[in-house]
matplotlib code that plots the C-alpha trace (Angstrom):
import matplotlib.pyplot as plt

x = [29.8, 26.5, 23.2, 21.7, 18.0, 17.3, 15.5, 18.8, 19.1, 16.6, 13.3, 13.5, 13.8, 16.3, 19.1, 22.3, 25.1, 28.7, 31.7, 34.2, 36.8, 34.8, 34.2, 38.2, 39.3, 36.5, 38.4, 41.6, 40.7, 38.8, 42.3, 44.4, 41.6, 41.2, 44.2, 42.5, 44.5, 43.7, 42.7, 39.8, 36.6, 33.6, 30.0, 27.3, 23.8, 22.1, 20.3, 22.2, 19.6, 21.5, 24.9, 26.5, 26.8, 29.1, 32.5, 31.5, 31.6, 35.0, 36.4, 36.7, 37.3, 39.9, 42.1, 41.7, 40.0, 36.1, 32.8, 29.9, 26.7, 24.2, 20.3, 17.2, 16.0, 19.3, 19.7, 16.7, 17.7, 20.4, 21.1, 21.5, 23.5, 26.0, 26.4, 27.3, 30.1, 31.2, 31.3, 32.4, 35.7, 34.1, 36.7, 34.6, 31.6, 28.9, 25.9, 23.1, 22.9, 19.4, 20.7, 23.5, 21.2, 19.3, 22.9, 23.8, 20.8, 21.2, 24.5, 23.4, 20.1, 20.8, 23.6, 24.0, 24.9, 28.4, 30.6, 32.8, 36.4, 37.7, 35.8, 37.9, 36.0, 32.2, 30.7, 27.9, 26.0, 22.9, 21.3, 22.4, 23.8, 22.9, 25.8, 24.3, 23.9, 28.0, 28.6, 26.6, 28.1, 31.8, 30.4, 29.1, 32.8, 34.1, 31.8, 32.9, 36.5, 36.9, 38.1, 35.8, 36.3, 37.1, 33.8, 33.8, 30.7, 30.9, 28.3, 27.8, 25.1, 24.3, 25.5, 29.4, 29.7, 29.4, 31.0, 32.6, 33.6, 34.7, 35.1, 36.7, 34.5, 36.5, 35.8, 37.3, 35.2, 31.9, 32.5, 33.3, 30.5, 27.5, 26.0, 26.6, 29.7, 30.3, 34.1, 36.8, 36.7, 38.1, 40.7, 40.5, 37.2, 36.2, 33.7, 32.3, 29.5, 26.7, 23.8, 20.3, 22.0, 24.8, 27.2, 30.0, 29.6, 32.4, 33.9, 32.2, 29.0]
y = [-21.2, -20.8, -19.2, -16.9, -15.5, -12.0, -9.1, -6.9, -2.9, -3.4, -5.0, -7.6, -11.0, -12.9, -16.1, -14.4, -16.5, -16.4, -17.8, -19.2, -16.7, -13.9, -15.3, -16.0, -12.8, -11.0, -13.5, -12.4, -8.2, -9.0, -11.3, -7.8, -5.5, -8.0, -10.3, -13.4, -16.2, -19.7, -18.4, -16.4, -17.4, -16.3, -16.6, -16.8, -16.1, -14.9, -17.4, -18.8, -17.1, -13.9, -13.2, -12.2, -15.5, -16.5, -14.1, -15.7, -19.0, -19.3, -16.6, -18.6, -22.3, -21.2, -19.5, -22.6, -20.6, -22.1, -21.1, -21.0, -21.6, -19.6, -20.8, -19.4, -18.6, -17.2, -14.9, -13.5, -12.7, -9.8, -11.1, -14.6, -13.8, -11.5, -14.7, -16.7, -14.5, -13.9, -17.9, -18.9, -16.6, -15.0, -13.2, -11.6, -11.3, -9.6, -8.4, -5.4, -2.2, -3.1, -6.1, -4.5, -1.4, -3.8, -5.5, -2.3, -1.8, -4.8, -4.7, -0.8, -2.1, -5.5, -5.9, -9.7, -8.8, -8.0, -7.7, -10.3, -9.6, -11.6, -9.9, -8.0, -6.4, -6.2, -5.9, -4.2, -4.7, -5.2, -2.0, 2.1, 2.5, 5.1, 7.1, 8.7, 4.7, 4.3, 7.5, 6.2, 2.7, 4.4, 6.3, 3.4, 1.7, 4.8, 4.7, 1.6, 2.3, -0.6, 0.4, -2.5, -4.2, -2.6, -1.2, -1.4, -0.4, -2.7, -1.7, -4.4, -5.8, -9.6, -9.2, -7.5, -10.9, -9.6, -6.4, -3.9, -0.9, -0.7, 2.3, 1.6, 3.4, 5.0, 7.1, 10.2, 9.5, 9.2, 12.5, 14.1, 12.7, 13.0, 10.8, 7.2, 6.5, 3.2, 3.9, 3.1, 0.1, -3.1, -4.3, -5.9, -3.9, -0.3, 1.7, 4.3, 6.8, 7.1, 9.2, 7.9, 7.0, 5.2, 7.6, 8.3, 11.9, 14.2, 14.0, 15.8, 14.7]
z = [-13.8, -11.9, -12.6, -10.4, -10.9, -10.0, -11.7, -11.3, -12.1, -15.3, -13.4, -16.0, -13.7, -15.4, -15.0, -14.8, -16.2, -14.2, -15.3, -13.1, -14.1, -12.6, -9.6, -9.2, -10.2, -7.4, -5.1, -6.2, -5.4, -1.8, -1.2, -1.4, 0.3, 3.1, 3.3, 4.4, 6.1, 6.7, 10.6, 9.6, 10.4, 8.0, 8.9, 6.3, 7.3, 3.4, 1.2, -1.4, -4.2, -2.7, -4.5, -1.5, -0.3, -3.4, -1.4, 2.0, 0.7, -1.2, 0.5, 3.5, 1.5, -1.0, 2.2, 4.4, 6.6, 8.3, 7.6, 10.2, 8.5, 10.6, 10.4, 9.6, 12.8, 14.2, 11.9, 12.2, 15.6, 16.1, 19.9, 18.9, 15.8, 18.0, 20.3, 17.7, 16.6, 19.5, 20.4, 17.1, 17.2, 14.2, 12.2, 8.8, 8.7, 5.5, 6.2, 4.8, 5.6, 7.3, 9.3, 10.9, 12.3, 13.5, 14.7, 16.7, 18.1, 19.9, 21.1, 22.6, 24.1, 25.7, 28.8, 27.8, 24.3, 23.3, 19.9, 19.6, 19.9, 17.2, 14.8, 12.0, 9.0, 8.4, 4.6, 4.3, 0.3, -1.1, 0.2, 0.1, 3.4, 5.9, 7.3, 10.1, 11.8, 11.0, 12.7, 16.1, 15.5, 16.1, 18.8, 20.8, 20.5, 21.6, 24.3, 25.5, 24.9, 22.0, 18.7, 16.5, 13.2, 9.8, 8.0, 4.7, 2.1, -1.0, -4.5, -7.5, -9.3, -9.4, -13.2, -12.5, -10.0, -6.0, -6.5, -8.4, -5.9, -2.0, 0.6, 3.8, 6.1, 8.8, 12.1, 10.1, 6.7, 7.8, 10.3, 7.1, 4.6, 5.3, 2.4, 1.2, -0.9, -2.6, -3.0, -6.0, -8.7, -7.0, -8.4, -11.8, -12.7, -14.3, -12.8, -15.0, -14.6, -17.4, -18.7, -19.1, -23.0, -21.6, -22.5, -20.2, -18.2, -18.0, -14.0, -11.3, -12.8]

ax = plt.figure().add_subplot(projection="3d")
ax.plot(x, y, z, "-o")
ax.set_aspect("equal")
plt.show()
């Protein structure tokens, strides 16, 4: 198990307490969403306090596959993080909502900046994302006549270990919604919508 401090949905800081199980079976359901192989290449770029970093870790270890560890001062840098991709044959790749605007801005803004081919799926977590910058992300790749890595908005609290539900964002989806969706359960885990006395709500609500 590991222990990960955060003050999580209650404001309480806290240790939260994983067991290994959990973090095999989360594993298990991003194995069949994303069908990693031993020739993907992840990159990790979040701190380990962050829980993200637990899926780009063993995600990439347990399926053979190599992980680029990016540092400090590159990832605070959207141009030098898109040239490390891109020179790293990066395949998968996580990142917030906020970092990838930031991301896209600098692939639109700067000539020497490009997306790397290679890469496959993007993650976005950690933060409610806007779909109004997926929307302009699909129409820069259209601009430049490149279809671009799967999108994919993942939800879950530090206590439900990573995540707990997925949407694959498509070109057709976001043209069609117009505000944030966190998706289905993953598999092996029950998402369930509650009032302010934990009760479950009746659907639609």
């Amino acid at each position: 198990f590991y222990v990960m401090y955060t003050s999580g949905s209650t404001g309480a800081p806290k240790g939260v307490v994983v067991p290994q199980e959990s973090v095999v079976a989360l594993l298990a359901a991003l194995d069949r969403d994303y069908l990693p192989s031993c020739d993907d290449v992840w990159v990790t770029f979040t701190s380990f306090a962050f829980d993200v970093s637990v899926g780009e870790i063993w995600m990439s270890l347990v399926n053979g596959g190599r992980l680029v560890v990016v540092d400090r001062d590159t990832a605070r840098s959207p141009a030098e993080f898109a040239h490390v991709l891109h020179s790293e044959g990066v395949t998968m790749v996580n990142m917030t909502p906020s970092a990838f605007y930031q991301f896209a801005t600098a692939l639109r803004s700067r000539d020497d900046v490009e997306l790397a081919a290679s890469l496959r799926a993007m993650i976005f977590a950690g933060e409610t994302l806007d779909f109004e910058q997926v929307r302009r992300w699909y129409a820069d790749r259209r601009a430049e006549g490149v279809e671009g890595p799967q999108l994919n908005n993942m939800y879950g609290p530090t206590e439900t270990t990573v995540y707990v539900t997925r949407r694959e964002l498509t070109p057709e989806f976001v043209t069609d919604t117009h505000s944030s969706d966190i998706g289905y359960a993953i598999e092996g885990t029950r998402a369930q919508i509650l009032d302010s006395r934990l009760r479950p709500v009746p659907d639609g609500v």
